[in-house]
C-alpha positions as a Markdown table, in Angstrom:
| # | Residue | x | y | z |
|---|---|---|---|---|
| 1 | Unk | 0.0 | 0.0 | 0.0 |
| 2 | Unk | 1.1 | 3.4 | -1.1 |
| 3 | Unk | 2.0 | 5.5 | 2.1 |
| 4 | Unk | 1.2 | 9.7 | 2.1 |
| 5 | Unk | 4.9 | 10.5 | 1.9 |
| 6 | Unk | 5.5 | 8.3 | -1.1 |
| 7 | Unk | 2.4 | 9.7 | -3.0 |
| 8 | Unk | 3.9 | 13.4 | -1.9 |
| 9 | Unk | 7.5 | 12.4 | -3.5 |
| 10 | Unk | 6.0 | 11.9 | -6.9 |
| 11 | Unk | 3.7 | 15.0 | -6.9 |
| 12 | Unk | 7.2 | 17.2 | -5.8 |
| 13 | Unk | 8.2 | 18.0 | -9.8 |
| 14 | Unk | 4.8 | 19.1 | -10.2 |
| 15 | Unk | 4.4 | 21.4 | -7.1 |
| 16 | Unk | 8.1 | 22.6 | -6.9 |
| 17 | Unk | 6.9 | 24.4 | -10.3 |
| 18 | Unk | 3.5 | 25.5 | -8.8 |
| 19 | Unk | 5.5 | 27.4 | -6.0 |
| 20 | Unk | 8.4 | 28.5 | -8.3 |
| 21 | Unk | 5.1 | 30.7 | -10.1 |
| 22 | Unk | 3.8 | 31.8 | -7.3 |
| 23 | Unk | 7.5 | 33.0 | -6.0 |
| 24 | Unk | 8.0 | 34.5 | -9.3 |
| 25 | Unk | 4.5 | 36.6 | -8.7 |
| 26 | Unk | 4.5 | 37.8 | -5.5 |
| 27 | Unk | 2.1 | 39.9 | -4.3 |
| 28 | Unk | 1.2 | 42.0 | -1.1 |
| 29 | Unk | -1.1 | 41.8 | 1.7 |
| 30 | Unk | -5.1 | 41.8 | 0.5 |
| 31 | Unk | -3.5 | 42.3 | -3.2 |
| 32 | Unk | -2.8 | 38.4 | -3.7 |
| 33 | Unk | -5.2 | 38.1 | -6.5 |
| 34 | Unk | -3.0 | 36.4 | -9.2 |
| 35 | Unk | -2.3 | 33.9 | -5.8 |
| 36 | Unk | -6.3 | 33.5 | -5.3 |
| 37 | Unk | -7.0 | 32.9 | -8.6 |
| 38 | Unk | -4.5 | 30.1 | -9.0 |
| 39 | Unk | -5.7 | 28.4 | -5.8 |
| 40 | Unk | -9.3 | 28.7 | -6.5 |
| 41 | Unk | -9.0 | 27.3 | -9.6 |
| 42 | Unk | -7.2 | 23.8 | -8.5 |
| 43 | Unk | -8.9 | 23.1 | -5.7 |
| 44 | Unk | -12.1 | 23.5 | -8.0 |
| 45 | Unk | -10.7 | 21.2 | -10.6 |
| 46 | Unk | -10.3 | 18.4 | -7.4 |
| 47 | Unk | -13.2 | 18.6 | -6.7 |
| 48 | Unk | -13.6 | 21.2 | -3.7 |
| 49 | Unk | -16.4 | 23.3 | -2.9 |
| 50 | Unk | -15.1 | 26.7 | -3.1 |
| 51 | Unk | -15.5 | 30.3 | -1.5 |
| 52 | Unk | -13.7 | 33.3 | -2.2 |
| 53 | Unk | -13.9 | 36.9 | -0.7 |
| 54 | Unk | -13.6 | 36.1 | 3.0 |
| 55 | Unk | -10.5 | 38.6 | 4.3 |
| 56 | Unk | -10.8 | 40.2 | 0.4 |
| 57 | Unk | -8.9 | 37.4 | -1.5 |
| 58 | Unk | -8.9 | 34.8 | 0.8 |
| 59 | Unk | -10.1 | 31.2 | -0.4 |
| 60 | Unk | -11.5 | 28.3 | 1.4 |
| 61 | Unk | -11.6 | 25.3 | -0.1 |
| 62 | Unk | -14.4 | 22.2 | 1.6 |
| 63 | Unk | -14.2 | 18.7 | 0.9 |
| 64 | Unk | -16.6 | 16.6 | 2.6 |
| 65 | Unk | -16.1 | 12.5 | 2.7 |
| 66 | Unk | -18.6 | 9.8 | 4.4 |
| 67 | Unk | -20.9 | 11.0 | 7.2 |
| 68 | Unk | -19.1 | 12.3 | 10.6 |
| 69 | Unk | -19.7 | 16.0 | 11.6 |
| 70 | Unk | -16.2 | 16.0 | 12.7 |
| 71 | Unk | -14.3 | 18.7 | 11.5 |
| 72 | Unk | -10.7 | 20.0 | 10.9 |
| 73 | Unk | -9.3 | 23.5 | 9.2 |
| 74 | Unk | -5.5 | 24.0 | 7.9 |
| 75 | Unk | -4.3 | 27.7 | 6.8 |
| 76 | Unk | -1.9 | 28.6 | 4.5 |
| 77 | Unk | -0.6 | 32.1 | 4.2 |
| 78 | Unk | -0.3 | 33.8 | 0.5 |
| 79 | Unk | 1.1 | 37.3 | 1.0 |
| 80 | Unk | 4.8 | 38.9 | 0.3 |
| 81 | Unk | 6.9 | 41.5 | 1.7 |
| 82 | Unk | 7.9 | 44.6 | 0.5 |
| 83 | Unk | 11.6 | 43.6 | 0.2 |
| 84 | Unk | 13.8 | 44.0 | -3.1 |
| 85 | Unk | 15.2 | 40.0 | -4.0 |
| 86 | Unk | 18.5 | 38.9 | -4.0 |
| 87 | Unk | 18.5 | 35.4 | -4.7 |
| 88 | Unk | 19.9 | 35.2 | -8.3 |
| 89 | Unk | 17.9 | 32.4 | -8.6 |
| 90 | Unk | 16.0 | 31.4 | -12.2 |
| 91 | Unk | 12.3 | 31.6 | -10.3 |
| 92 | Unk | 13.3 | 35.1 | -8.8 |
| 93 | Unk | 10.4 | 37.7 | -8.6 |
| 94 | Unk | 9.6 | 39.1 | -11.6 |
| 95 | Unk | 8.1 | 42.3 | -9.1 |
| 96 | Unk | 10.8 | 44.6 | -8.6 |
| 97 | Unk | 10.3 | 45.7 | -4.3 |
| 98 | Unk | 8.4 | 42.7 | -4.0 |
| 99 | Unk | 9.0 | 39.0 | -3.2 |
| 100 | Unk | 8.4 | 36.2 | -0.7 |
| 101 | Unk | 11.2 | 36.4 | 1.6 |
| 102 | Unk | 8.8 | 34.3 | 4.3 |
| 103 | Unk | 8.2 | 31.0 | 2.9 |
| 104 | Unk | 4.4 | 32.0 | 1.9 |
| 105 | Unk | 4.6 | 30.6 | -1.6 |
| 106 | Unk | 6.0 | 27.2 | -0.2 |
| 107 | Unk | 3.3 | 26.9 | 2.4 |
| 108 | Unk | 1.0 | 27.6 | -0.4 |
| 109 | Unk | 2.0 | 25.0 | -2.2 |
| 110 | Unk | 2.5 | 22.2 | 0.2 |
| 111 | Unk | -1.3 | 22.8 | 1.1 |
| 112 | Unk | -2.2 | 22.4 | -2.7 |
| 113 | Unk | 0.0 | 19.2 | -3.0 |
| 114 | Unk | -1.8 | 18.2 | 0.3 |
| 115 | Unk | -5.3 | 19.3 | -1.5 |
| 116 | Unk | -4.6 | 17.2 | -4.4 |
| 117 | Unk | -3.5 | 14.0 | -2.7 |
| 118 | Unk | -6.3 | 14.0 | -0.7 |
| 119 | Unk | -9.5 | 14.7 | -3.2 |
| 120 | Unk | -7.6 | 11.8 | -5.0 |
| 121 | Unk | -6.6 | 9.3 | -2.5 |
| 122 | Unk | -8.0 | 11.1 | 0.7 |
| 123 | Unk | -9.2 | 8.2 | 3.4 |
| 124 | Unk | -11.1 | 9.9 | 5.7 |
| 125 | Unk | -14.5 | 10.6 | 7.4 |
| 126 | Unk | -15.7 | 13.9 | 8.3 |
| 127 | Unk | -15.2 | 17.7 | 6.6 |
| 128 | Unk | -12.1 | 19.7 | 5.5 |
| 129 | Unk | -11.3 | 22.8 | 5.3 |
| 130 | Unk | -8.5 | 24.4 | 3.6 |
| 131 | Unk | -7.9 | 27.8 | 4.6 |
| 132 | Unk | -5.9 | 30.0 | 2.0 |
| 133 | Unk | -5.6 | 33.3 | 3.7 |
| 134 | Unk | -4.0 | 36.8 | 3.0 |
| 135 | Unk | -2.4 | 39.8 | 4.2 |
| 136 | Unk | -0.5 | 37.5 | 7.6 |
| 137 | Unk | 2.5 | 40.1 | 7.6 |
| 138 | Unk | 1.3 | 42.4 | 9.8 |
| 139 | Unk | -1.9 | 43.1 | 8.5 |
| 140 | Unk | -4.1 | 41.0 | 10.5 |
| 141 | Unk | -5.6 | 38.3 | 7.4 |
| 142 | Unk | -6.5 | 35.9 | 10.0 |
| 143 | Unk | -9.1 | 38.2 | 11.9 |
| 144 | Unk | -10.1 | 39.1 | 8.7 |
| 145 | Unk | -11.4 | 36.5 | 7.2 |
| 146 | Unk | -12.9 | 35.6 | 11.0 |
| 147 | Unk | -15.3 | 38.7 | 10.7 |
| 148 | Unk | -15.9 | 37.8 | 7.6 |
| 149 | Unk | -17.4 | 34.6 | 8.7 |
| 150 | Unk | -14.9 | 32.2 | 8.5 |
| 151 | Unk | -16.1 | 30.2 | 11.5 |
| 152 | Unk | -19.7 | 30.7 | 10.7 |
| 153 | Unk | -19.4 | 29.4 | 7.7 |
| 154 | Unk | -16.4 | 26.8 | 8.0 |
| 155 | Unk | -16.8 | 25.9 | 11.5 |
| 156 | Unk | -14.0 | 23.7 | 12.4 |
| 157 | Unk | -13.4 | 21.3 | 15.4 |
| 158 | Unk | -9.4 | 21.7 | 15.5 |
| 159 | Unk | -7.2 | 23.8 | 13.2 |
| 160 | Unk | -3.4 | 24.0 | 12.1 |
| 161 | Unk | -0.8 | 25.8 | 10.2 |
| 162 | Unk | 2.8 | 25.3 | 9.5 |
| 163 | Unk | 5.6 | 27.4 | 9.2 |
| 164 | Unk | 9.0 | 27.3 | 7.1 |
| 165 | Unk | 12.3 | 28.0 | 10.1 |
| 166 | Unk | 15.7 | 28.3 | 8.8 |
| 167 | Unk | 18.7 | 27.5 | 11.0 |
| 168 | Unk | 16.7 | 24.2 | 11.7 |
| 169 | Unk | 17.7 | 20.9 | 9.2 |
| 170 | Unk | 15.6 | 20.3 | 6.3 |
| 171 | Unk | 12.3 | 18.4 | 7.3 |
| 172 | Unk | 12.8 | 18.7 | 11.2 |
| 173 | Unk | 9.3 | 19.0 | 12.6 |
| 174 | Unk | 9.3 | 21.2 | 15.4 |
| 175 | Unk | 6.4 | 21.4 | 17.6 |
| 176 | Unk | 5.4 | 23.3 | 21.2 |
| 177 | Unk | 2.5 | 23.1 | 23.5 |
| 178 | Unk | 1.1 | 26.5 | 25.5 |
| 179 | Unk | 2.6 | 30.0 | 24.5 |
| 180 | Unk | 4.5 | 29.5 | 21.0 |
| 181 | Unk | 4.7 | 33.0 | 19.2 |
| 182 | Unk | 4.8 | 36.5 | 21.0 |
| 183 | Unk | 2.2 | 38.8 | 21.1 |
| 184 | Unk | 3.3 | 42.3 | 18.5 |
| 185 | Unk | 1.9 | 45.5 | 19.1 |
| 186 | Unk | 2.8 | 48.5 | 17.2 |
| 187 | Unk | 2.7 | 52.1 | 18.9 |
| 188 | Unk | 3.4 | 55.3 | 17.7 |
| 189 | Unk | 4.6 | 58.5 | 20.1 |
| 190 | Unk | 4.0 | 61.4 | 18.8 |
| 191 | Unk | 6.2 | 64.9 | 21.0 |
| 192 | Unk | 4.8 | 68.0 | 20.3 |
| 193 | Unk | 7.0 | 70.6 | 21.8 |
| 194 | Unk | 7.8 | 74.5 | 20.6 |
| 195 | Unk | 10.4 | 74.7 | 17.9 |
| 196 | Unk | 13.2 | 77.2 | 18.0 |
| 197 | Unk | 16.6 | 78.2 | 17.0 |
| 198 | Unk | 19.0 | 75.9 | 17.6 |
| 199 | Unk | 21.0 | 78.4 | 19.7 |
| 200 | Unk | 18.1 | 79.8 | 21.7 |
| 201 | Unk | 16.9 | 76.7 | 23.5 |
| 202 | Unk | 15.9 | 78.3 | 26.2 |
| 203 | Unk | 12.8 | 79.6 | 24.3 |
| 204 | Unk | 12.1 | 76.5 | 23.2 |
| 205 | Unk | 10.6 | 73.0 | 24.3 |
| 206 | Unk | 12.7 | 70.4 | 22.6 |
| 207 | Unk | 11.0 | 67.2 | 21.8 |
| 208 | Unk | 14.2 | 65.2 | 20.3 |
| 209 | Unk | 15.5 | 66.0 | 24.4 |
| 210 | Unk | 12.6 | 64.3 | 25.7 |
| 211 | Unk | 12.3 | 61.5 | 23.0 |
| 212 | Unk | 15.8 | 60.8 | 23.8 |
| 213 | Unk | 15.0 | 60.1 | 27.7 |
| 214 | Unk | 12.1 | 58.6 | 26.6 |
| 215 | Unk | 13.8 | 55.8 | 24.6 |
| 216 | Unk | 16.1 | 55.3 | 27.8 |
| 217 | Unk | 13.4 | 55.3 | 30.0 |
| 218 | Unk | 11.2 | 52.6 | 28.0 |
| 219 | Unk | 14.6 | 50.4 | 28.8 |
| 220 | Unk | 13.6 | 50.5 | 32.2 |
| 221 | Unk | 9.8 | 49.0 | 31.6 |
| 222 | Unk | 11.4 | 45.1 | 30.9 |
| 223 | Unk | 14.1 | 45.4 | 33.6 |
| 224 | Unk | 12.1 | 46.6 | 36.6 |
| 225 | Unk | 8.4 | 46.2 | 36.1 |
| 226 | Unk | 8.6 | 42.7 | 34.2 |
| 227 | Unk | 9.3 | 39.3 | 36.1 |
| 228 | Unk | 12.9 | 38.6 | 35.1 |
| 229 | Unk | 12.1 | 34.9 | 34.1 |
| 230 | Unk | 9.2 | 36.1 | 31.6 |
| 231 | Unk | 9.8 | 37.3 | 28.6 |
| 232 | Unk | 9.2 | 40.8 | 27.0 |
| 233 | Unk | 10.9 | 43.2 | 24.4 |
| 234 | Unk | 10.4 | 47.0 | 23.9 |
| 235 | Unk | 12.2 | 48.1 | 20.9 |
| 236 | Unk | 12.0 | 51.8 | 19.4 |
| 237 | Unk | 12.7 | 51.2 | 15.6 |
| 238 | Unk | 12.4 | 54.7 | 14.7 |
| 239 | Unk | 13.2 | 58.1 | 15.9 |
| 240 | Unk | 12.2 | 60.9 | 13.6 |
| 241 | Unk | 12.8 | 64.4 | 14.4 |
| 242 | Unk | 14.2 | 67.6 | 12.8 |
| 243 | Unk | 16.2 | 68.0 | 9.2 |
| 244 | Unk | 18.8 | 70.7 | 10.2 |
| 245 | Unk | 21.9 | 71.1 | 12.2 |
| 246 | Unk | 20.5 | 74.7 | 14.2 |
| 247 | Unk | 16.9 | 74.4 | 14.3 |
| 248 | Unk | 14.7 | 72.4 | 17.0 |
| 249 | Unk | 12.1 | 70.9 | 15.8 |
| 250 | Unk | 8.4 | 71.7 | 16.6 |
| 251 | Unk | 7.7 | 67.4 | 16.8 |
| 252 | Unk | 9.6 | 64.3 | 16.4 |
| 253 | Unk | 7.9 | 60.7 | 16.9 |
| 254 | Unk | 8.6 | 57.0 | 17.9 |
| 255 | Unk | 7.9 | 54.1 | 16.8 |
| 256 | Unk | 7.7 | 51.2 | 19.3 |
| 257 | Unk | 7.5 | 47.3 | 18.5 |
| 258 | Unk | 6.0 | 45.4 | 21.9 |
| 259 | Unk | 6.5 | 41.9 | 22.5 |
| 260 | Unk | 5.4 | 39.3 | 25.3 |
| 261 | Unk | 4.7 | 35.8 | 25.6 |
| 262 | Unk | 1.8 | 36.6 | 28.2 |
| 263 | Unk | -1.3 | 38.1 | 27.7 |
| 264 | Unk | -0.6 | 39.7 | 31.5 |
| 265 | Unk | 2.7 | 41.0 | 30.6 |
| 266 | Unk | 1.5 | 42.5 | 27.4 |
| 267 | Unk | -0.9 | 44.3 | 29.3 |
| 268 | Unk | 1.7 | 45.9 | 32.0 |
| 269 | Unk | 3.9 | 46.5 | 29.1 |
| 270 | Unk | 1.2 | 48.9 | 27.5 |
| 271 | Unk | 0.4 | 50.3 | 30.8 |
| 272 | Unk | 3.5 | 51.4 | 31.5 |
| 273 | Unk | 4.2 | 52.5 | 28.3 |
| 274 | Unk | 1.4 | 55.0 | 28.4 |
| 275 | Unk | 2.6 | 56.1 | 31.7 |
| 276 | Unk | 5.6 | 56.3 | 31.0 |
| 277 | Unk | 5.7 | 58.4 | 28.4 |
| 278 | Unk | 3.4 | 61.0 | 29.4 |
| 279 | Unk | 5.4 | 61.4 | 32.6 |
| 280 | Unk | 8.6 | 62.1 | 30.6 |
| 281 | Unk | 7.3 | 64.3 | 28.2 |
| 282 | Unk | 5.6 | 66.5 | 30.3 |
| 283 | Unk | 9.0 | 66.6 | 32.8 |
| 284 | Unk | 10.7 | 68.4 | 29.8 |
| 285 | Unk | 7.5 | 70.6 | 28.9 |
| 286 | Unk | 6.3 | 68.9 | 26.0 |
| 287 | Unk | 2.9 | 67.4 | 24.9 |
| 288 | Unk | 2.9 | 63.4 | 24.0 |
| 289 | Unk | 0.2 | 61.9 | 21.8 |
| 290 | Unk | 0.0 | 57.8 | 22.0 |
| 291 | Unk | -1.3 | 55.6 | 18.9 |
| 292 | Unk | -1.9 | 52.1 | 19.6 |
| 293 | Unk | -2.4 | 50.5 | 16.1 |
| 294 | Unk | -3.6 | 47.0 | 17.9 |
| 295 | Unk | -1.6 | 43.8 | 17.4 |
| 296 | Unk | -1.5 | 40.1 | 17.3 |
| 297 | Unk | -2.1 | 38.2 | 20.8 |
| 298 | Unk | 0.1 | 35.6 | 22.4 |
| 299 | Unk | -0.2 | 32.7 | 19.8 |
| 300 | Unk | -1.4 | 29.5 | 22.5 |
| 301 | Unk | -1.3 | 25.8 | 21.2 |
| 302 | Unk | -3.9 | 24.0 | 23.2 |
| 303 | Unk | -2.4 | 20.9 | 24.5 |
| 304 | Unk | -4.9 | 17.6 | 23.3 |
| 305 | Unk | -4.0 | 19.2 | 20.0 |
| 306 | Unk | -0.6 | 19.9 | 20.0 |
| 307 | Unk | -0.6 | 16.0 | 21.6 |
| 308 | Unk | -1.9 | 14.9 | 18.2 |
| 309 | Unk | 0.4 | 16.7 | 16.1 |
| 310 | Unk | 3.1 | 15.0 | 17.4 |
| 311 | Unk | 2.1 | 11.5 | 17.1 |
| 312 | Unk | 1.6 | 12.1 | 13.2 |
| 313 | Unk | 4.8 | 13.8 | 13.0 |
| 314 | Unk | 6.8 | 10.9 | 14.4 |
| 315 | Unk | 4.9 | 8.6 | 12.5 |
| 316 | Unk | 5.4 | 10.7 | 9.4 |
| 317 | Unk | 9.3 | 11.3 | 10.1 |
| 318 | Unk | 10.3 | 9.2 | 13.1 |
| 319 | Unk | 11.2 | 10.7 | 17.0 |
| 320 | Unk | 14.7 | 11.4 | 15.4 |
| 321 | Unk | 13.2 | 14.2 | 13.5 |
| 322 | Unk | 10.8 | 15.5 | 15.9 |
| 323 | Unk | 11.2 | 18.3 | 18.1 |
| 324 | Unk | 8.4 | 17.5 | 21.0 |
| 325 | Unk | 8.9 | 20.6 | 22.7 |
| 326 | Unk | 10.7 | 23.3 | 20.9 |
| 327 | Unk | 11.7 | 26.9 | 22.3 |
| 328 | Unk | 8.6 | 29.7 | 22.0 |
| 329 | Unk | 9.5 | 32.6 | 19.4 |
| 330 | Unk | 9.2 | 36.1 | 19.5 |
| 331 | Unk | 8.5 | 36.8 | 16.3 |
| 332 | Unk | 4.5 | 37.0 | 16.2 |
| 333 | Unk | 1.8 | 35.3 | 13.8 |
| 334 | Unk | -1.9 | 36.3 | 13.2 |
| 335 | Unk | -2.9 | 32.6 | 13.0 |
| 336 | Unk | -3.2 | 33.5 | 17.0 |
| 337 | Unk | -6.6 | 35.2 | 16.4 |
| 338 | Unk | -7.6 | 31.6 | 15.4 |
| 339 | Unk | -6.6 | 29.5 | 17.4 |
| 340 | Unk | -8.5 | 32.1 | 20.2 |
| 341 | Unk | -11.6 | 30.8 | 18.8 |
| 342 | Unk | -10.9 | 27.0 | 17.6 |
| 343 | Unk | -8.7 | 24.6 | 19.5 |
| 344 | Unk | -5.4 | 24.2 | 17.8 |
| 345 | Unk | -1.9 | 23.8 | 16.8 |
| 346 | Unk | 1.1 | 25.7 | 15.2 |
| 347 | Unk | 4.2 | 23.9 | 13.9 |
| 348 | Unk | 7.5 | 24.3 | 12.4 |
| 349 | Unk | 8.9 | 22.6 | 9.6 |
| 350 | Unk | 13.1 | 23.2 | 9.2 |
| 351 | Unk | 13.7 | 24.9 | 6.0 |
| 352 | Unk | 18.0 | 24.3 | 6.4 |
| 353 | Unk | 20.9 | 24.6 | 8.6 |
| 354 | Unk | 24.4 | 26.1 | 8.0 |
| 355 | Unk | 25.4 | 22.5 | 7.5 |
| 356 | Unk | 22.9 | 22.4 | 4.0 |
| 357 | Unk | 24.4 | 25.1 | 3.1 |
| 358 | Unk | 21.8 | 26.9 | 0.3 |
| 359 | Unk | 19.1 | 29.4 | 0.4 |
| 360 | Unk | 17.1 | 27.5 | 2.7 |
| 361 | Unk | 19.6 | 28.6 | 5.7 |
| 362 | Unk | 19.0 | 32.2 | 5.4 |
| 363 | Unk | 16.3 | 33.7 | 8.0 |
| 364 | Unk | 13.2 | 34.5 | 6.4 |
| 365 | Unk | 12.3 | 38.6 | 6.0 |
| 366 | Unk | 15.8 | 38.6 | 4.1 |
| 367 | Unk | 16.6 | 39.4 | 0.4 |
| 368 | Unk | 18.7 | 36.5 | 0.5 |
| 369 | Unk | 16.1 | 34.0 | 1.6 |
| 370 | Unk | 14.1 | 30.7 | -0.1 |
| 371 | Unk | 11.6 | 28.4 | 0.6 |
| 372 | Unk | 13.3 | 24.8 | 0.7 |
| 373 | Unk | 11.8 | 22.9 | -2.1 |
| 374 | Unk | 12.7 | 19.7 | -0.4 |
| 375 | Unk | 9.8 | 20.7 | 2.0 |
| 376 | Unk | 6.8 | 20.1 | -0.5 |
| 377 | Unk | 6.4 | 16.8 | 0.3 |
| 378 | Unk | 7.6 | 16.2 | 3.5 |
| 379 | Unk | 4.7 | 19.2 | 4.4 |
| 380 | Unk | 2.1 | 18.5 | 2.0 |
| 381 | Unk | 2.3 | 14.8 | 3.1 |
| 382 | Unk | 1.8 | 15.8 | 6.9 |
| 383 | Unk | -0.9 | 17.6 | 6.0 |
| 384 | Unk | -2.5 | 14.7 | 4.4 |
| 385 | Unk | -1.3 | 11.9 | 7.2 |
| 386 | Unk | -3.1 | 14.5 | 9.7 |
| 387 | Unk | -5.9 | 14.9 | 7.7 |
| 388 | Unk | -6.9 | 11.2 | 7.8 |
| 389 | Unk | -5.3 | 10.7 | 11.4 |
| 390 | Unk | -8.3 | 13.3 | 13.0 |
| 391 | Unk | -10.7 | 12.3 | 10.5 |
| 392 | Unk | -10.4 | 8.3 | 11.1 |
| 393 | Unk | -13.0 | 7.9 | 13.2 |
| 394 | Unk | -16.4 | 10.1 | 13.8 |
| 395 | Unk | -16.4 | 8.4 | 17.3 |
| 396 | Unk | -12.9 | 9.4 | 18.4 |
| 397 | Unk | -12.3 | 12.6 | 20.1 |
| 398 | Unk | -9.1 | 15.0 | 21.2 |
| 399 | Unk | -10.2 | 16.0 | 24.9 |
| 400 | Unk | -11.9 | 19.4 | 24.8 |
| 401 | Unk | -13.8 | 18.6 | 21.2 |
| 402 | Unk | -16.7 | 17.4 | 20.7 |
């Protein structure tokens, strides 16, 4: 009997070339038309049910098999970054500021191959959902496509979603229980002080004086208001202010990237923030205006279905190339909105070490980076292997589903 893995390795020509097209075309956040229309039009030819327009060009695709109400949901993300390439390679974007630098256009595809295999060979009982969703970087996708009804009208007993990592060996399945991905919020400070001639500051109220204590003082927030065995991150990635050498400037503003890996935490870091702020700004006599643009939460695998995941990754790959419990990440992911409102699981897959050598080693968000090709069936056929795993039998259940 074939196995999933097996059935994967010869669909990997034909889906290295999908993704190679969809690298080629890359295209932003709630622009991924060209994506959408490629997706939508496979998973119609399998045999899918198909719905478009959730999140703007998200796509769902449903495939029902045998009679259980039993339910399970994978995502995909489609989007690009706005980053120049610098690959050299033949399937380099043809979009000049443009290109997938995070893997999107291989987790894409390894959903497709997965999507294939199954209409075709599928074993299963119950309803799947395919989730194809846009805008993840940074733009919130996920929550979305959930006001848009995902839920309501692909509700979903247990959903997952898988992730290229560099610096990890090829195919290494890394997987985590509890708090996995940080919680990102962006803020924006805005110092409104009185400009002046540089050599007159007396008659002045400098706001570059009081941004620059403020971006000490934020220093302060993690190191004595934070439990020193949690973790949390307050980084000012932009300090604008002024444009010559003898004038002070009537404004300047901050930019602030906020990161924790509790839900409490993240709220004593925007507490403090606030107060913070407004205390050192009006200590050097300026005015301070605070935009919270909202964020991802604390992305939280819920045990029973983490638990599962990693019984059909070490059947798919062995224990040797299973990471049971990996470290939490900083970096943040919107698929946390989802997994607030379905029981769930977020795992790695290693895109390539130093050892490889290759593209696949570079971090993602980097002009240098690839997707691992090596990947599409090693993914696409855990996809499937979960797929039938959950979907086995309508009277088996994960604890908390029903």
């Amino acid at each position: 009997m074939s196995t999933p893995l097996a059935d994967l390795q010869a669909l990997a020509d034909e889906f290295t070339a999908v993704r190679r097209d969809i690298h080629r075309h890359p295209e932003l956040g709630y622009q991924e038309f060209r994506t959408s229309d490629l997706v939508a039009l496979r998973l119609a030819q399998w045999g899918y049910q198909v719905k478009r327009g959730l999140g703007g060009t998200g796509v769902v695709g449903q495939l029902r098999r045998g009679t259980a109400n039993k339910s399970i949901g994978l995502r995909a993300d489609m989007d690009a970054l706005p980053i120049q390439e610098a690959t050299g390679l033949a399937h380099t974007s043809n979009h000049a500021g443009v290109m997938h630098a995070c893997g999107h256009d291989g987790h894409t595809a390894m959903l497709l191959a997965a999507a294939k295999h199954l209409a075709e060979k599928g074993r299963f009982n119950g309803t799947l959902n395919l989730i194809f969703q846009p805008a993840e970087e940074g733009l919130g996708g996920a929550k979305k496509m959930m006001d848009d009804g995902l839920f309501t009208h692909f509700p979903c007993d247990a959903i997952f979603a898988m992730h290229n990592m560099p610096g990890h060996p090829q195919g290494q399945l890394l997987l985590r229980d509890g708090p996995t991905m940080a919680s990102s919020d962006n803020i924006l400070v805005t110092l409104e002080g009185v400009g002046g001639h540089g050599a007159v500051p007396q008659r002045a109220a400098d706001p570059v004086v009081a941004g620059a204590a403020i971006v000490m003082g934020l220093q302060s927030i993690v190191a004595r208001n934070i439990d020193p065995l949690e973790m949390a991150v307050i980084t000012v990635g932009a300090f604008n202010a002024g444009s010559a050498h003898n004038v002070i400037p009537q404004s300047a503003t901050l930019k602030l990237s906020v990161r924790a890996l509790d839900p409490d935490v993240r709220e004593i870091l925007l507490h403090r923030i606030r107060e913070l702020v407004a205390a050192q700004a009006r200590s050097f006599g300026v005015t301070a205006h605070i935009d919270h643009a909202g964020g991802y939460p604390v992305l939280v695998n819920t045990v029973a279905e983490t638990d599962f995941a990693r019984s059909v990754a070490v059947e798919l790959v062995g224990a040797s190339n299973v990471v049971p419990q990996t470290r939490p990440l900083t970096g943040s992911e919107d698929f946390a909105f989802l997994l607030e409102q379905v029981p769930g699981s977020y795992l790695l897959i290693g895109n390539g070490d130093s050892a490889s050598g290759g593209h696949g080693a570079c971090m993602v968000h980097n002009p240098g980076y690839d997707f691992n090709d090596a990947n599409l069936p090693i993914g696409a056929a855990y996809w499937a292997l979960l797929v039938e795993r959950f979907l086995a039998d309508s009277t088996a259940e994960l604890s908390g589903l029903s």
